[in-house]
N, C-alpha and C positions, 0 to 999 in steps of 0.2 A: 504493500500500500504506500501512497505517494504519503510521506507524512507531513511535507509543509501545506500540498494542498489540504490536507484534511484536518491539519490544525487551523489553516485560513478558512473553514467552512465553518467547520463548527462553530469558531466565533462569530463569524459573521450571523450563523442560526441561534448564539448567544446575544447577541447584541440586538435583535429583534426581538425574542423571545423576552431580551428585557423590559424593553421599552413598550411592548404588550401588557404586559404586567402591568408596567407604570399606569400605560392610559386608565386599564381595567380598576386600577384598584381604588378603595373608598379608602377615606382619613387613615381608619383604623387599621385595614391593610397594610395602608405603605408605613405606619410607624411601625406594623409588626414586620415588617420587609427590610425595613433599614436598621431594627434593632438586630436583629440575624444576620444579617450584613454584618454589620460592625463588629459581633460576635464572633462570625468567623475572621474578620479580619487583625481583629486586636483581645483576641482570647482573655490577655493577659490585665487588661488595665481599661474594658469595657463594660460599663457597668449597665443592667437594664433597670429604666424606673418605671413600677407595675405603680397604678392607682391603688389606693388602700384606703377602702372604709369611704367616709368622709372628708377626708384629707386629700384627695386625689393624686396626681404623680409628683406632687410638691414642685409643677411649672419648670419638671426636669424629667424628657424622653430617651436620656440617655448620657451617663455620665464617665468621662475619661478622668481614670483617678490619676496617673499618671504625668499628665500635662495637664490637670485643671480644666478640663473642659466641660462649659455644657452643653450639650444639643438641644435644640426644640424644631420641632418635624410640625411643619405646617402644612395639609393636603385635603382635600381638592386647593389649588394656588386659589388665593384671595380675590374677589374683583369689588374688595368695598373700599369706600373711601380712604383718602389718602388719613386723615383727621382720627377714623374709627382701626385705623390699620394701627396706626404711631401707639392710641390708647391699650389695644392690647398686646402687642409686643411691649409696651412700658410697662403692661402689668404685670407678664410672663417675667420680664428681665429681672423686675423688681424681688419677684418671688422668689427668682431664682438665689438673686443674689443671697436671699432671709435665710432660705434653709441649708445654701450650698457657700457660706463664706468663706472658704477658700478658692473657689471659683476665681481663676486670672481669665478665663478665656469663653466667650459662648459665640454657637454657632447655630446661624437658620439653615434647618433642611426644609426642602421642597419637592413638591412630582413635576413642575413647569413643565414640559418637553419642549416648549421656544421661549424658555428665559425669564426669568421674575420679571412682574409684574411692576412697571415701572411706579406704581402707585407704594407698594411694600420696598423699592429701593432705596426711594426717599423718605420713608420712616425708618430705615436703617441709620441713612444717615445722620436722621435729626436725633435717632438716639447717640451716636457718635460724638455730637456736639453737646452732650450732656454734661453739666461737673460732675455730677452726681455719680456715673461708671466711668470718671475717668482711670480708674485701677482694671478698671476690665474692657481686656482687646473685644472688640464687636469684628468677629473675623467675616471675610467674602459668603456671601452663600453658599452653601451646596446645591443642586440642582440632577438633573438626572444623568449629565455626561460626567459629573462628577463621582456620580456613584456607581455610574458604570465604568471607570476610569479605574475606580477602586477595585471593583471585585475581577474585571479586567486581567487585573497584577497579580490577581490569585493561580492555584496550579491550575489546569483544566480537569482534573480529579474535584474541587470547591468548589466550581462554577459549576459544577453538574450536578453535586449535590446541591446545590444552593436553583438551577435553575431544570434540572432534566437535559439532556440528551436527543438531536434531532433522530427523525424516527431510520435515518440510512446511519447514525453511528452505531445501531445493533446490528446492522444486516451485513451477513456474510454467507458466499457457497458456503456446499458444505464440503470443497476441498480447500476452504481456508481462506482462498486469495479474498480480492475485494472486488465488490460490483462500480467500483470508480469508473470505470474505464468509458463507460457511454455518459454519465454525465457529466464529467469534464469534460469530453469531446462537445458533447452540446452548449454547452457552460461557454466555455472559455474556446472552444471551438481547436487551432493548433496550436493556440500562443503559448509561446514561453514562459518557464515558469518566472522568471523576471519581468515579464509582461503580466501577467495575471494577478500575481502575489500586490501591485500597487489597483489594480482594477476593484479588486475585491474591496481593500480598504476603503476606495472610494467611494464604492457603493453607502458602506454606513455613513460616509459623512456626509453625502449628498442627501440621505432619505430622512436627516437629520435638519435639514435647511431648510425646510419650509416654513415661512416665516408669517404671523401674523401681518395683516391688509393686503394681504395678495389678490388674486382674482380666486381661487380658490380656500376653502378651508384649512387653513396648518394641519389641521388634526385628522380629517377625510383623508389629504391627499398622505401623507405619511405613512396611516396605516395601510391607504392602497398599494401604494409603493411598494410597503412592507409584506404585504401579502402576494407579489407579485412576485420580487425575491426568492421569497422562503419555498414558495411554488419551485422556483428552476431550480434550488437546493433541494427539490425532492420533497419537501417533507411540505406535505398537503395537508395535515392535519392541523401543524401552527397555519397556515395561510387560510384554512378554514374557522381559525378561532378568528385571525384576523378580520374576515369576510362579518364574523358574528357581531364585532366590535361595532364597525362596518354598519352593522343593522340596528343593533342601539341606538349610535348615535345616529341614524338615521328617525328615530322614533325623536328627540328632541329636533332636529334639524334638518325637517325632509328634504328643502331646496338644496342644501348646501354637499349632501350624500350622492343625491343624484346631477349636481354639476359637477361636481368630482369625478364621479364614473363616466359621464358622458366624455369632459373634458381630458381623461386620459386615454380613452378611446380615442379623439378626435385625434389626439398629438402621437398617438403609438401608428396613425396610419398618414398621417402626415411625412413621419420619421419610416416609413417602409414604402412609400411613392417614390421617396429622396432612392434610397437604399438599391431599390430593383430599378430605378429609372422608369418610371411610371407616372400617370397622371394619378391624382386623387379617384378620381371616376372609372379610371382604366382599371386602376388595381381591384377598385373593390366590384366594377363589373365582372373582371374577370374568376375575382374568386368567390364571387356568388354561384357563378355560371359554374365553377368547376363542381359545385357539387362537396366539395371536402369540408367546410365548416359544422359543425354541430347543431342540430335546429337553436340552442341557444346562442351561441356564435352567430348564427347567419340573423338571428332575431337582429342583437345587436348592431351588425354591420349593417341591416337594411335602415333601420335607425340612424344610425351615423349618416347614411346616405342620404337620407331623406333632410337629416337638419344640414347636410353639406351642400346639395340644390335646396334648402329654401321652402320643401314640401312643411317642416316641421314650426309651427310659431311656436317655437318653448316645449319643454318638454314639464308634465306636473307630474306626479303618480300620488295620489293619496290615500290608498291600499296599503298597508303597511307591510304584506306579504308580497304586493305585488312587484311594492317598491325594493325587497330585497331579491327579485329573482330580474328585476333591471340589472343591480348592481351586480349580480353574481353573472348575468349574460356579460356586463361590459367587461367583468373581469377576465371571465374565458376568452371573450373576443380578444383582449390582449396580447393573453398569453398566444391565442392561436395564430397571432399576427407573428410576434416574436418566435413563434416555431416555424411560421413561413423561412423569417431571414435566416433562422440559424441555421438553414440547410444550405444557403452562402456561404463565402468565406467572411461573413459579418456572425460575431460570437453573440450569443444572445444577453454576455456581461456588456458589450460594447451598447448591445438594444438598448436595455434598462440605463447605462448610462444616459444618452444621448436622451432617454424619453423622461427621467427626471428633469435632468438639466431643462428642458425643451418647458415644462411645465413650471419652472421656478420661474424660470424669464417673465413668464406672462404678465402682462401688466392689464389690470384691469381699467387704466385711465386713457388706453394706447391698443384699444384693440382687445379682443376676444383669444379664442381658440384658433388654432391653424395660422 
């Protein structure tokens, strides 16, 4: 078995796998996620603080006895005022300080996946300008790259306990070797492992960069992204939680679900017209006409087609079932697109490149889709 490519996968099926987690998880989860965390990572000088009684976690979710530290884990991220933000972290700080004086050091953890909330940064600061904690460093946030930065650094033995296993690092013949061989070829196509080993990297940081006021949703398009990935990694089961997330938040945000799915449809056959030297209308005439798409695939690309001439004014769905077998078409339709090219000499890492990047560009003041 190739062992860098299969330590570059497995992380890369780590690093998504986390960041699932993160979307999914409510308050109490991520503080029980990052108490575990820290636990495996600092055995020694991690302390966990459980609620007790009436007295609750005495305004400390986790305490480094060694370097003085406190943590407090703040999740789902805040979106209240800047004024009601300042007043409760003054009054966690405060607490903390009561029952933890010898505290030099505390620190905010957070779930953000695109970066605290600028409204909680400037009640950082204003605690910073405090007299009152000038004995105590008010250190940078933690944040999710941070914490994935952390356990990251762990062996891949702690990351697996700490996150599971994508479902091809069990699968082996049964004379031993490994079944690598067809999805690296499909994957990464001939390239070198010097070529591929920075491709991969790139993928997590690119599916990391969608950024609030985009033309699409940060959170939609990430975890499609995400599930589009963990797909050519084989392991369909994470891509299918993803898809589930996917449907959630589709139940708060149905327009924003469904222009994500459409709009990475639109940009994955924009990015395969370029590709085979095609028109937008040639390509997807002709692979209607062929007959190879999936009736969900071909649902989808009739769709695309119809909003690319013009037939379509907006797309609504307000079925909440119906609206997730939209998204799960657009999502096959992608991949089936990307299985077009990969039988190119264009690698299906290069696809998913070129079709994140293609989707962050967007600017919603300057133009749509395509």
């Amino acid at each position: 078995m190739d062992q860098n490519w299969t330590h570059l996968a497995a992380l890369l099926w780590q690093e998504h796998k986390f960041k699932l987690v993160l979307l999914e998880a409510s308050g109490n989860e991520f503080e029980t996620m990052f108490t575990r965390l820290m636990r495996l990572s600092n055995p020694n000088h991690f302390n966990v603080s459980r609620a007790g009684g009436n007295v609750g976690d005495r305004a400390c979710d986790g305490w480094d006895s060694k370097n003085k530290i406190l943590y407090s884990v703040y999740a789902p991220p805040s979106r209240k005022k800047r004024d009601e933000i300042t007043r409760k972290l003054l009054g966690d700080l405060r607490g903390a300080r009561q029952n933890y004086p010898e505290m030099r050091k505390w620190r905010l953890v957070h779930n953000d996946l695109f970066g605290m909330h600028a409204n909680v940064a400037r009640a950082l600061e204003d605690l910073r300008g405090m007299t009152e904690f000038s004995s105590i460093e008010i250190l940078s946030d933690w944040g999710p790259q941070e914490l994935w930065s952390l356990l990251s650094s762990l062996d891949h033995s702690v990351r697996s306990e700490f996150l599971g296993g994508p479902q091809w690092d069990r699968l082996q013949r049964e004379d031993g070797n490994d079944n690598w061989g067809d999805l690296k070829l499909r994957f990464g196509g001939n390239l070198p492992e010097s070529s591929l080993r920075p491709a991969l990297r790139s993928l997590n940081q690119l599916c990391n960069n969608f950024e609030p006021g985009s033309a699409i949703d940060p959170i939609c398009a990430s975890a499609f992204a995400g599930s589009i990935v963990v797909w050519w990694l084989d392991d369909k089961d994470l891509a299918h939680e993803y898809l589930n997330f996917l449907a959630e938040r589709s139940d708060e945000s149905p327009m924003e679900s469904q222009i994500t799915s459409l709009g990475v449809l639109l940009q994955c056959i924009t990015i395969s017209s370029r590709q085979l030297n095609m028109s937008v209308n040639a390509l997807l005439s002709s692979q209607l006409a062929s007959g190879e798409p999936a009736p969900a695939e071909r649902f989808a690309l009739e769709l695309a087609y119809d909003e690319i001439v013009g037939k379509n004014k907006g797309i609504r769905v307000d079925n909440p079932l119906i609206r997730f077998k939209f998204i799960l078409s657009c999502f096959k339709a992608v991949n089936y697109l990307i299985g077009v090219l990969s039988r190119t000499d264009y690698p299906a890492v290069f696809a998913l490149q070129d079709l994140i990047i293609s989707l962050q560009r967007i600017d919603h003041h300057h133009g749509g889709f395509m």
